[in-house]
Backbone bond lengths (Angstrom), bond angles and torsions (degrees), N, CA, C in turn:
res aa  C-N    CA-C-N  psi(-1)  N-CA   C-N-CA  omega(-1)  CA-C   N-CA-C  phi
1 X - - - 1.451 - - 1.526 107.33 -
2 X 1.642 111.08 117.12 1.439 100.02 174.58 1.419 116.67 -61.92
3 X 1.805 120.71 -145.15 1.556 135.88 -162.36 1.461 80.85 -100.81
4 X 0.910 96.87 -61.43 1.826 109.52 -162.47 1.469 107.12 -34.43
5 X 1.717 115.06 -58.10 0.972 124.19 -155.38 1.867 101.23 -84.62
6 X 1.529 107.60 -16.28 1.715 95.97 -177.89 1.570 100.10 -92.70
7 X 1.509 114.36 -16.01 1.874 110.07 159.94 1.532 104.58 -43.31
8 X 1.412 98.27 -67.96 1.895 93.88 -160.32 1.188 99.31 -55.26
9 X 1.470 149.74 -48.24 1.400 149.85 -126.70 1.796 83.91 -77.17
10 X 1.616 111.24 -69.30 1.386 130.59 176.96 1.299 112.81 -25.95
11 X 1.815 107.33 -42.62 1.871 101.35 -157.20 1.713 96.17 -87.79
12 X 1.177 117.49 -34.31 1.337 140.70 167.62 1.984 107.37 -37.56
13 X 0.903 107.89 -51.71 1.573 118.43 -153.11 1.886 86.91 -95.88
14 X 1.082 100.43 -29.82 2.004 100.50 169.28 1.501 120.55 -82.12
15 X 1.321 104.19 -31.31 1.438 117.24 169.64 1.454 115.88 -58.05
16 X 1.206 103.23 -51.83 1.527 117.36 175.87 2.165 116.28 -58.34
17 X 1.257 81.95 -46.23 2.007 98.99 168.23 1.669 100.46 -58.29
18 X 1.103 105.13 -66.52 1.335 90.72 -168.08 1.558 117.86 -71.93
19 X 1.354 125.24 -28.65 1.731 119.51 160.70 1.349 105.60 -30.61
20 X 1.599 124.86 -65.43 1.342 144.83 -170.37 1.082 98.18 -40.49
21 X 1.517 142.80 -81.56 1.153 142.48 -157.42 1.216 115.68 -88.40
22 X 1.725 127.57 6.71 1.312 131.31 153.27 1.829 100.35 -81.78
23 X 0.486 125.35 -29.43 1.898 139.82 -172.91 1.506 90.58 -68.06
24 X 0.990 107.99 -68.56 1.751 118.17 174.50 1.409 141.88 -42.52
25 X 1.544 90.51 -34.87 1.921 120.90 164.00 1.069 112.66 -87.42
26 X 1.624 135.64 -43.84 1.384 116.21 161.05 1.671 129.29 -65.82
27 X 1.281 89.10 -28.55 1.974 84.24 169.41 1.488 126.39 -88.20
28 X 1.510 112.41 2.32 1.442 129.62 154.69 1.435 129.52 -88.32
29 X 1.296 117.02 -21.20 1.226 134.21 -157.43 1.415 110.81 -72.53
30 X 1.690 100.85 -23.93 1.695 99.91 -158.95 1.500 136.71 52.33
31 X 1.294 111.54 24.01 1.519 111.80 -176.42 1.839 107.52 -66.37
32 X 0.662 110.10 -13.03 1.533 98.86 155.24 1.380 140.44 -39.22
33 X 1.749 96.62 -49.88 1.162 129.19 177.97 1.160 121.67 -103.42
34 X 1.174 118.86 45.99 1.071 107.86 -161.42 1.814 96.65 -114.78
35 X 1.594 106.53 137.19 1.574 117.91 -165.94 1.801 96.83 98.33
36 X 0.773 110.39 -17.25 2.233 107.38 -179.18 1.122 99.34 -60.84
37 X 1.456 140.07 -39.06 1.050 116.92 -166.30 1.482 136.23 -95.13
38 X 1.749 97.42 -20.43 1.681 114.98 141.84 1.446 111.89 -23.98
39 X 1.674 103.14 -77.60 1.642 118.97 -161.92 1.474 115.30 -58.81
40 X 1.871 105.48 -28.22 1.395 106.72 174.10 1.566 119.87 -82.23
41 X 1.376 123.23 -13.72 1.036 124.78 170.01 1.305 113.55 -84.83
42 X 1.304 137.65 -31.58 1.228 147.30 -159.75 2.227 95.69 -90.91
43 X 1.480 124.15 -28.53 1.163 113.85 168.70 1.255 95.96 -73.09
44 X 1.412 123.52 -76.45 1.338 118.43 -160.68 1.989 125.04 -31.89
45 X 1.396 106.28 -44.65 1.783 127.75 156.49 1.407 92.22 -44.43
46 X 0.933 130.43 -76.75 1.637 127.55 179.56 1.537 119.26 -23.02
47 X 1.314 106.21 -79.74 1.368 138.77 178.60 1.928 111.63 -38.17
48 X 1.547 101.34 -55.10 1.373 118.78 166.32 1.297 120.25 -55.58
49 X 1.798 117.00 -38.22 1.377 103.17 167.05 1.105 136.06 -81.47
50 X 1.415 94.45 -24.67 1.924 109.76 172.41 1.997 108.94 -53.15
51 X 1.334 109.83 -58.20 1.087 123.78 158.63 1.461 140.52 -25.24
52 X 1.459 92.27 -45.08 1.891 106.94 166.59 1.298 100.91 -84.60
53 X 1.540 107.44 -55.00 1.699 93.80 178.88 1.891 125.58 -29.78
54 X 1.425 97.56 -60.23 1.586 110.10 -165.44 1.984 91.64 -58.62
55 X 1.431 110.60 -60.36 1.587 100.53 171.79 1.295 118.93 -51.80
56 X 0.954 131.72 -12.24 1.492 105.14 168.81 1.317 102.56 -92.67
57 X 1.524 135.03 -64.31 1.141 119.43 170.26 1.699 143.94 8.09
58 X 1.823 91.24 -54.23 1.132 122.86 -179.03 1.451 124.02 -65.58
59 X 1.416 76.15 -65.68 1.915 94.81 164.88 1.495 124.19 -53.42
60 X 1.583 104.20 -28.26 1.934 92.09 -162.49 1.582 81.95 -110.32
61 X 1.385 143.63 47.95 1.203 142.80 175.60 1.564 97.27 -113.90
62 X 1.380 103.64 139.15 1.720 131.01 -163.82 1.727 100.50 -36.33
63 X 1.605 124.31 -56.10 1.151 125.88 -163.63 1.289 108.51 -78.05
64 X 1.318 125.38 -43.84 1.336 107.91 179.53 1.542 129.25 -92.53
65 X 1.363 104.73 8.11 1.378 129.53 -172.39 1.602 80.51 -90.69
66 X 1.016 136.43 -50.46 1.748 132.50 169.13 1.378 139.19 -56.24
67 X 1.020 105.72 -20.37 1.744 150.80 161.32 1.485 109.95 -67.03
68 X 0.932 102.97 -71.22 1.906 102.10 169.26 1.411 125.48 -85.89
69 X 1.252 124.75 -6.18 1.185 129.21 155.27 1.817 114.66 -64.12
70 X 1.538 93.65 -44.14 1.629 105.20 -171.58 1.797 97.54 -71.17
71 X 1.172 128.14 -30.09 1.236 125.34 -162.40 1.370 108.51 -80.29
72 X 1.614 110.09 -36.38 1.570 127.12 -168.48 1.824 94.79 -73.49
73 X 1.538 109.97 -43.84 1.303 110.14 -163.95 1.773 106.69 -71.28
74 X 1.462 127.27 -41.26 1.138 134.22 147.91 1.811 125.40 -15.97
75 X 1.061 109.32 -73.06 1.790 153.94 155.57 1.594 81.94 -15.63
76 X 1.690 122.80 -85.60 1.216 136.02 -152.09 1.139 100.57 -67.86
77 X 1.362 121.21 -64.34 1.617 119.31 -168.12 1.295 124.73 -76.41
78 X 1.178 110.81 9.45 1.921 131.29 152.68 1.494 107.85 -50.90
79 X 1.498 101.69 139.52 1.375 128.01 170.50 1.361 113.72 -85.26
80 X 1.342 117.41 122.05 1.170 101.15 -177.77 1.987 116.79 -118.83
């Protein structure tokens, strides 16, 4: 086998490597999806504030705001 001919064999057998791992990057890549994860982060940010909202609500409302006062005041005036 001449030079010539173990060049092509070589460039041939790299050509083929790199198809492979271009094959590999588009079916990893997710370009489908691509921008989903903006929109999924940006509901979830949503979701989280709605969430604190309703807890706080909860929390700074007359009865249970009395509830943890009574628990904290308990807490303190413990013997220890």
């Amino acid at each position: 086998m001449g030079k010539a001919m173990r060049v092509r064999v070589r460039v041939r057998a790299w050509a083929r490597v790199l198809e492979g791992w271009a094959r590999v990057g588009r079916a990893g890549s997710g370009r489908r999806d691509a921008g989903m994860v903006t929109s999924e982060y940006a509901m979830g940010l949503i979701a989280a504030v709605g969430f604190a909202a309703l807890l706080y609500e909860v929390l700074t409302s007359g009865q249970v705001r009395g509830f943890l006062q009574d628990i904290v005041g308990r807490a303190l005036s413990g013997s220890f």
